[in-house]
C-alpha positions in Angstrom: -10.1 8.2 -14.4 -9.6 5.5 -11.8 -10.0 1.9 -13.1 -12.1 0.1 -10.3 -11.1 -3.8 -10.6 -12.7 -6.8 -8.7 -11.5 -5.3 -5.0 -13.9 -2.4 -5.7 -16.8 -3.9 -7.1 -16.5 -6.5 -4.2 -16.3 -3.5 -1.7 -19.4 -2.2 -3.5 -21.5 -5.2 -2.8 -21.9 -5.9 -7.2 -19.7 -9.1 -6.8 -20.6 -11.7 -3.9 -18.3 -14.6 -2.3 -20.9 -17.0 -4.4 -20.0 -15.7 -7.4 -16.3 -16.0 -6.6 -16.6 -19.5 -5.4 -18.7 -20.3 -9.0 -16.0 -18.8 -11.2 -13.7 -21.5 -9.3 -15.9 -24.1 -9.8 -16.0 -23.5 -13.3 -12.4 -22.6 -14.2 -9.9 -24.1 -11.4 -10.2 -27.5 -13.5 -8.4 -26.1 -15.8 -6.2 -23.4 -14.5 -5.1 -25.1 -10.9 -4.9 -22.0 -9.1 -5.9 -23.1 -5.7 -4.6 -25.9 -3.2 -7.4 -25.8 -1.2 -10.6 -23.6 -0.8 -12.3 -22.8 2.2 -14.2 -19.7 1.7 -14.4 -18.5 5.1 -17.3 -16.8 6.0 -16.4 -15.1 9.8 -14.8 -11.6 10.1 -13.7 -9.3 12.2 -15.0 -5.9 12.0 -12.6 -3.7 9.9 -12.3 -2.0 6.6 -12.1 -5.1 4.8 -14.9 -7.2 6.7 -15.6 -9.7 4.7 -13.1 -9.4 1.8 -11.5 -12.4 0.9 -8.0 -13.4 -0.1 -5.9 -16.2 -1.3 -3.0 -17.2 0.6 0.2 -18.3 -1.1 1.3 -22.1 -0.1 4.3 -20.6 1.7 2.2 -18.6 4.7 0.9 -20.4 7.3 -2.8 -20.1 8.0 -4.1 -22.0 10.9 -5.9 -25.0 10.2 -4.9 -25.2 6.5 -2.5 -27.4 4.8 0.3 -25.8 4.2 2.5 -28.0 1.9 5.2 -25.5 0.3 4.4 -26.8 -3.0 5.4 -30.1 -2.4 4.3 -33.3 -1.9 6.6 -34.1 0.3 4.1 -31.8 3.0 1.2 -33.0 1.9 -0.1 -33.6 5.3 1.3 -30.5 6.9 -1.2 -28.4 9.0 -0.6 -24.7 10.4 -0.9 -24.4 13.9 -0.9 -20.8 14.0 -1.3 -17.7 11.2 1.4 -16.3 9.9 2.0 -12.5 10.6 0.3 -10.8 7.5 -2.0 -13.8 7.7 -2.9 -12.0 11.2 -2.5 -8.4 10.1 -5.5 -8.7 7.4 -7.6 -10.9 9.5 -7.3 -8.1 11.8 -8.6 -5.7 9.3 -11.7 -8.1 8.2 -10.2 -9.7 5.4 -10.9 -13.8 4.9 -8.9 -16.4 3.9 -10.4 -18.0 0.5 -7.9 -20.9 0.5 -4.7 -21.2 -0.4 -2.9 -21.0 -3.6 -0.3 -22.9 -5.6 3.3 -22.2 -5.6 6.4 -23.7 -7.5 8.4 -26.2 -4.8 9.8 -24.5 -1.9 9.1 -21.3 -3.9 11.8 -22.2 -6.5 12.2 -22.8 -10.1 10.3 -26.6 -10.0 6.8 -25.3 -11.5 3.6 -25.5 -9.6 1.0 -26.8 -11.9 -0.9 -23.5 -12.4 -1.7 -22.2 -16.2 -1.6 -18.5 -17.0 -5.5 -17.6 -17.3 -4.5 -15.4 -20.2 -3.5 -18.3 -22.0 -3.5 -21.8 -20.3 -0.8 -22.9 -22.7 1.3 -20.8 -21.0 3.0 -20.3 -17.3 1.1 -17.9 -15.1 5.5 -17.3 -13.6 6.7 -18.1 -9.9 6.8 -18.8 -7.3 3.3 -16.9 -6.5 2.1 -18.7 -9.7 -1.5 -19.4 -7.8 -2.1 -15.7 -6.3 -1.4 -14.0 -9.5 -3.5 -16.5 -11.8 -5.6 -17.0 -9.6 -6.8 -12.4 -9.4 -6.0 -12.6 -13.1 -9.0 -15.2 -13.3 -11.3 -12.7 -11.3 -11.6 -15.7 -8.7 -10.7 -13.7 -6.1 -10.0 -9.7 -5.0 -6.9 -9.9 -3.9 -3.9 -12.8 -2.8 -0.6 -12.6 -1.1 2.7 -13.9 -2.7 6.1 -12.9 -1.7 9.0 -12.2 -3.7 13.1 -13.4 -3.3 14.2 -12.2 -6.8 11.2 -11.8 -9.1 8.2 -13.9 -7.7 5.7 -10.9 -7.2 6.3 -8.4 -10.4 6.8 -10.8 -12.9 4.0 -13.7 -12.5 1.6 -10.2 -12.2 3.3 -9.4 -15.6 2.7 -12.4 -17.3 -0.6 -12.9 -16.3 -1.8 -8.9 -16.7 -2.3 -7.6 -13.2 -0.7 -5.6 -10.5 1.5 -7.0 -8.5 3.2 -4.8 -5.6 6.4 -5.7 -3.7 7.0 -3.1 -0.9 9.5 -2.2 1.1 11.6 -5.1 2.4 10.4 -5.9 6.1 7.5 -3.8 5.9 4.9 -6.4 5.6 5.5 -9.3 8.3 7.5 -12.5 7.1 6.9 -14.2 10.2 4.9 -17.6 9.7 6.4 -17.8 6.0 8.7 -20.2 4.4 12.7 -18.6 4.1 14.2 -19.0 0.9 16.4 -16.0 1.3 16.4 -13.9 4.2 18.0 -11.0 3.2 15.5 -11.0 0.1 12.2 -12.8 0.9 9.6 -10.1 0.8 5.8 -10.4 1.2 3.6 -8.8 -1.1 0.2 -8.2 -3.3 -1.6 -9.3 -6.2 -4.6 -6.8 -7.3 -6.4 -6.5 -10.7 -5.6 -2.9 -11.2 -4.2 0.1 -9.2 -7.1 1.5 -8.1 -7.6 -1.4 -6.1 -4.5 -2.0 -5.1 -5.2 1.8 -3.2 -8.3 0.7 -2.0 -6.1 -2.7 0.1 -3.2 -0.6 1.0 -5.5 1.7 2.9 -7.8 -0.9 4.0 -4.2 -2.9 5.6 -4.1 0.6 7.1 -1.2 2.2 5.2 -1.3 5.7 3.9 -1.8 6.1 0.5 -2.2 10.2 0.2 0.5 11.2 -2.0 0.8 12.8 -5.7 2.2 11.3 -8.5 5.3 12.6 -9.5 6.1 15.0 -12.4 9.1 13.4 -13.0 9.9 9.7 -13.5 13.4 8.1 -14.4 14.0 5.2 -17.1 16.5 1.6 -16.6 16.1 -0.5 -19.6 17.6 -4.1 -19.0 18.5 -6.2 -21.8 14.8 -7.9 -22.6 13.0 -9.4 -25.6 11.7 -7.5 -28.8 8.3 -7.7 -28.2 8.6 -5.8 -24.5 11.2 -3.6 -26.0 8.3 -2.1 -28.4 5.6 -2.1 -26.6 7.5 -0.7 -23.2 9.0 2.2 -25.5 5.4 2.6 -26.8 4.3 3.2 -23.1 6.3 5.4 -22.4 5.4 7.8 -25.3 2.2 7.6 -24.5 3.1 9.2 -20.9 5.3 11.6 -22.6 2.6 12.7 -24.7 0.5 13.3 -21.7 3.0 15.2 -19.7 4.8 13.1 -18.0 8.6 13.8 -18.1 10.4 10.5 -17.9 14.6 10.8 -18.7 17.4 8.2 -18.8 19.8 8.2 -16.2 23.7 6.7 -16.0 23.5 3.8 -13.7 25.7 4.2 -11.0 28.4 1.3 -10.6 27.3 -0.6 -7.7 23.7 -0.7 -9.1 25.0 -2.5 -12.4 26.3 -4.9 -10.1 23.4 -5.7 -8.2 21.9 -8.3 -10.2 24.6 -10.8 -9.9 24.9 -10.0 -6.0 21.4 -10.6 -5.2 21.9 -13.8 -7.6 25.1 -15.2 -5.4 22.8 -14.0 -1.8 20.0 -16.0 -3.7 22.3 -18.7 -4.6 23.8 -18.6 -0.6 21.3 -17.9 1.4 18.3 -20.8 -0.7 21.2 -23.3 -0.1 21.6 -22.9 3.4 17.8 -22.4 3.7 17.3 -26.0 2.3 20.1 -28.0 3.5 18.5 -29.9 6.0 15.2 -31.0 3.7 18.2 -31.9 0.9 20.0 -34.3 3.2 16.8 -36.0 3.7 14.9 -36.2 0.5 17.5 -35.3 -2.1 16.5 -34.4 -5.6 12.4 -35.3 -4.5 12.5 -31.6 -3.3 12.7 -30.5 -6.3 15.4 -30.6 -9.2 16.1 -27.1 -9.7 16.1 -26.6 -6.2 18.3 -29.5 -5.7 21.1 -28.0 -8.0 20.7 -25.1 -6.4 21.5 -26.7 -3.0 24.8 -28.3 -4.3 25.7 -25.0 -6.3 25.2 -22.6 -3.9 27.1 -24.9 -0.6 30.0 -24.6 -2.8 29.9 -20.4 -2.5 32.7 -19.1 0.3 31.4 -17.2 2.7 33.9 -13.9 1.6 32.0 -13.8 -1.7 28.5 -13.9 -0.1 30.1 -11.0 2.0 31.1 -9.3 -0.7 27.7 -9.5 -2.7 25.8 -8.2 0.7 28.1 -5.3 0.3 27.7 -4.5 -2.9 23.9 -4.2 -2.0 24.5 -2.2 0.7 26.6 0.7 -1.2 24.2 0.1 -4.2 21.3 0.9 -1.7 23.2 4.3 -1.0 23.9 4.8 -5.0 19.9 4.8 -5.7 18.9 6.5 -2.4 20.4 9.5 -4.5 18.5 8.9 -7.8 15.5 9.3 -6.5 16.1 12.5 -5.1 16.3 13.5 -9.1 13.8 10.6 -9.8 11.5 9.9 -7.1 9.6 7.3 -9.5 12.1 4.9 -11.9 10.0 3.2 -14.5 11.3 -0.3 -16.4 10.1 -3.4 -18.1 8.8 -5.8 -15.5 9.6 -8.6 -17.2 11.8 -9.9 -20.1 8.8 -10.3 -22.3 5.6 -12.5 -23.0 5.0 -15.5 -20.4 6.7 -18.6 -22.0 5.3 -20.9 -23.3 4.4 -24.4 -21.6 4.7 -25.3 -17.9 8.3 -26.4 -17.5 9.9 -22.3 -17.2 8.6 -20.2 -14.6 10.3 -17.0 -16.7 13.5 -15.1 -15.7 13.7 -12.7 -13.2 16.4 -10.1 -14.5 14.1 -7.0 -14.4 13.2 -7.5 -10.9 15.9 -8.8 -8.9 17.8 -5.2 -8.6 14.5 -3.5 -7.1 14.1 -6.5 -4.8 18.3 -6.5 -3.7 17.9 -2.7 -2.9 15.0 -3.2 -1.1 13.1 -1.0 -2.8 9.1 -0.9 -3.1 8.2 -1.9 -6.6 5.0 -2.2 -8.5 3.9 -3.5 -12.1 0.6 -2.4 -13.9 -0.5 -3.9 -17.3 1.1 -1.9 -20.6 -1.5 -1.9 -23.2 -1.3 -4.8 -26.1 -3.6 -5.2 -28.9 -6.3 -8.2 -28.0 -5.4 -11.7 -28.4 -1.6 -10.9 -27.3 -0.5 -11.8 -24.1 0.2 -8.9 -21.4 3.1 -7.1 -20.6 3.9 -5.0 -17.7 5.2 -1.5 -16.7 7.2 -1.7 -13.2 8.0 1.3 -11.3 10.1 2.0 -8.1 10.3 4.5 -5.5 12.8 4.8 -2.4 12.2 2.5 0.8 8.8 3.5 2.3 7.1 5.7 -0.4 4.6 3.6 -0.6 2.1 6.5 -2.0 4.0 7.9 -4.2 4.3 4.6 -5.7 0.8 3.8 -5.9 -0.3 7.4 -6.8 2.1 7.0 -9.8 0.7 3.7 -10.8 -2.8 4.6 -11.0 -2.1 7.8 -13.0 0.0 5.9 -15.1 -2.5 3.4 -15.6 -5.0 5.8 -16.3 -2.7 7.1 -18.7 -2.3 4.8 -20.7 -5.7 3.5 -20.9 -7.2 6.5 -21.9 -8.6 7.2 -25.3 -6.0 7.7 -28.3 -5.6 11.4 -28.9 
C-alpha cells in the first residue's frame, strides 16, 4: 500500500500551515533548519494552491535574503525568483522560508542538526531542506545536488530525496558550484508524496515499476552493508528480480572524473569571492579554490570525456536494467557537526546525469536511517518513482 507522508495529509486538509509554523516554533531552536520564515499565505491557483515549501539558501526568491550560507551575504536580497522558484509558484505552491545550507554549498557545515539525532549532521549542502521535511516542518523543500547534496542528507536524515535528470528542473536564479553537475532537486517524506509533487510540478508520473532491477555496491561501511543486503532480500522475497552486473570501464572511472569537474569547475566558480575574502568563505572551500586552480585544463577535458562515454556505457545497462538499485550513502550520518558525510555513492549517478532517488531502508528503532537509492536512464522519471514507491511499500510491509 501507498505510504501517504506530510505532502498528502497536507493536500487532504488534516495538517494546516499553523500547525507547520508551531512545530517550527517549537523545534527550529534546536535543529536550525530555517534561515528565515515567512509563511506566505497568497497563491496562485494550481494543483498545489497553497502548499508550502522551503527554499534552499542557494535559489533566489524575491524579496528574501539570500545569503549562500554565509555571512559574508548576510544582507543579500533577491530581486527576482529563481526559475523553479517560479515554476512551483506557478503551480500554487508557497515559499515557507528558506533553509540552511553549508557555505557556498560546500563542505564548511551549515549549522543544522539531523532531527533524527541532533548530535549528528543532517549532510550537505541541502542540510536545511532535508532536516527541515525530516522534522515534519514542512511538505516538501528544494535542494540541489553537485556530487551528493540531495540523496545523501535525505539518507541521513530518513526521507526521500529525488535528483532528476540533469537540466530538467530550471537552475536559473541558483548559485553555480559546478555547472556541468549542479542539479536542482526534491526533498519529500516518503514516495507516495514525492508522486503526488511530481504530478502537481506537472510531470508525468504513469509508469510501472520494473520487474527487473540491477545492483552496484560501492565500498561503504558495515552497518549499510547489512542492512542494504537485508533490503534487498526482502524485495527478492517478494518478487522482485534484482542481479549484479560487471561495471563497464568508463563507469568505474566516473567517480574520480566528476571529483576533478567538481574540483575544476567549484574553483573557477569561486575565484572571484576568493581573491576578495580569502579563507572567510569558507576553509574547505578555500582549499578547494587553491587545489582545483592548480588542475590543467587537458585533464578537466579528459574527465568531461570520460563522463561522456560513461554516459553511453550505462545508457546500455538500462536497457537490461531499467532500475539500478545501490546504497545511498556510506553509512549512518556522522557524528557531530564538523563532517557533512562523503559523497562516493552518489557522485556517479549525478556525473551521468542520471535521475536518482533514495527512500528509507528499514532499521530497528533507536538506530539512525539508512537509504536505498535507485536510478533510471535520463528522463524516466516514472519509472523511477513507480519503482520507489513499490519498493518502499515493499519493504514496509508486514514480515512474512
Amino acid at each position: 500500500m501507498p505510504q501517504p507522508g506530510l505532502l498528502a495529509s497536507f493536500l487532504k486538509g488534516e495538517v494546516t500551515l499553523a500547525h507547520l509554523l508551531d512545530r517550527i516554533r517549537r523545534s527550529d531552536a534546536q535543529l536550525h533548519c530555517w534561515t528565515e520564515v515567512r509563511a506566505e499565505t497568497s497563491a496562485q491557483d494550481g494543483p498545489l494552491k497553497g502548499v508550502p515549501f522551503g527554499v534552499k539558501d542557494i535559489f533566489e526568491a524575491r524579496g528574501y535574503r539570500t545569503s549562500y550560507g554565509s555571512a559574508l551575504y548576510a544582507t543579500h536580497v533577491s530581486q527576482c525568483d529563481a526559475g523553479l522558484i517560479s515554476l512551483l509558484r506557478a503551480r500554487g505552491a508557497v515559499v515557507l522560508g528558506k533553509t540552511h545550507t553549508t557555505a557556498f554549498a560546500y563542505y564548511d557545515p551549515a549549522p543544522t542538526r539531523n532531527p533524527r539525532r541532533p548530535t549528528h549532521t543532517p549532510g550537505g549542502s541541502s542540510s536545511g531542506s532535508a532536516a527541515a521535511v525530516a522534522a515534519g516542518m514542512v511538505p516538501f523543500a528544494i535542494g540541489s545536488q553537485t556530487q551528493g547534496s540531495v540523496i545523501r542528507p535525505a539518507s541521513f536524515c530518513g526521507v526521500v530525496g529525488f535528483k532528476p535528470t540533469y537540466g530538467l528542473l530550471p537552475m536559473d536564479g541558483a548559485l553555480p558550484f559546478a555547472p556541468s553537475l549542479d542539479t536542482a532537486g526534491l526533498f519529500t517524506q516518503t514516495a507516495f508524496d514525492l508522486r503526488l509533487l511530481w504530478e502537481g510540478m506537472g510531470y508525468s508520473v504513469h509508469s510501472d515499476p520494473p520487474s527487473q532491477y540491477g545492483l552496484m555496491e560501492f565500498d561503504v561501511e558495515p552497518e549499510m552493508q547489512e542492512f542494504f543486503r537485508m533490503a534487498i532480500q526482502t524485495l527478492g522475497q517478494y518478487g522482485c528480480q534484482v542481479r549484479r552486473f560487471e561495471i563497464p570501464p568508463h563507469v568505474a572511472q566516473a567517480q574520480d572524473a566528476v571529483r576533478i569537474v567538481n574540483q575544476y569547475e567549484g574553483a573557477r566558480s569561486n575565484e572571484e569571492r576568493y581573491r576578495k575574502y580569502g579563507p572567510a568563505i569558507g576553509v574547505k572551500l578555500a582549499q578547494l579554490v587553491r587545489e582545483g586552480l592548480k588542475i590543467p585544463p587537458e585533464r578537466y577535458e579528459q574527465a568531461l570525456e570520460t563522463l561522456r562515454r560513461a554516459r553511453q556505457e550505462i545508457a546500455e545497462l538500462f536497457q537490461t536494467f531499467p532500475v539500478i538499485l545501490s546504497p545511498a550513502a556510506p553509512g549512518w550520518a556522522p557524528s557531530g557537526l564538523a563532517s557533512t558525510g562523503d559523497p562516493r555513492c552518489n557522485a556517479v549517478w549525478t556525473g551521468l546525469h542520471v535521475p536518482a532517488l533514495t527512500i528509507p531502508i528499514p532499521v530497528p528503532k533507536g538506530l539512525l536511517p539508512l537509504g536505498l537509492q535507485m536510478c533510471a536512464a535520463p528522463r524516466q522519471e516514472a519509472l523511477l518513482i513507480a519503482a520507489a514507491m513499490h519498493c518502499q511499500a515493499l519493504l514496509n510491509a508486514p514480515a512474512r
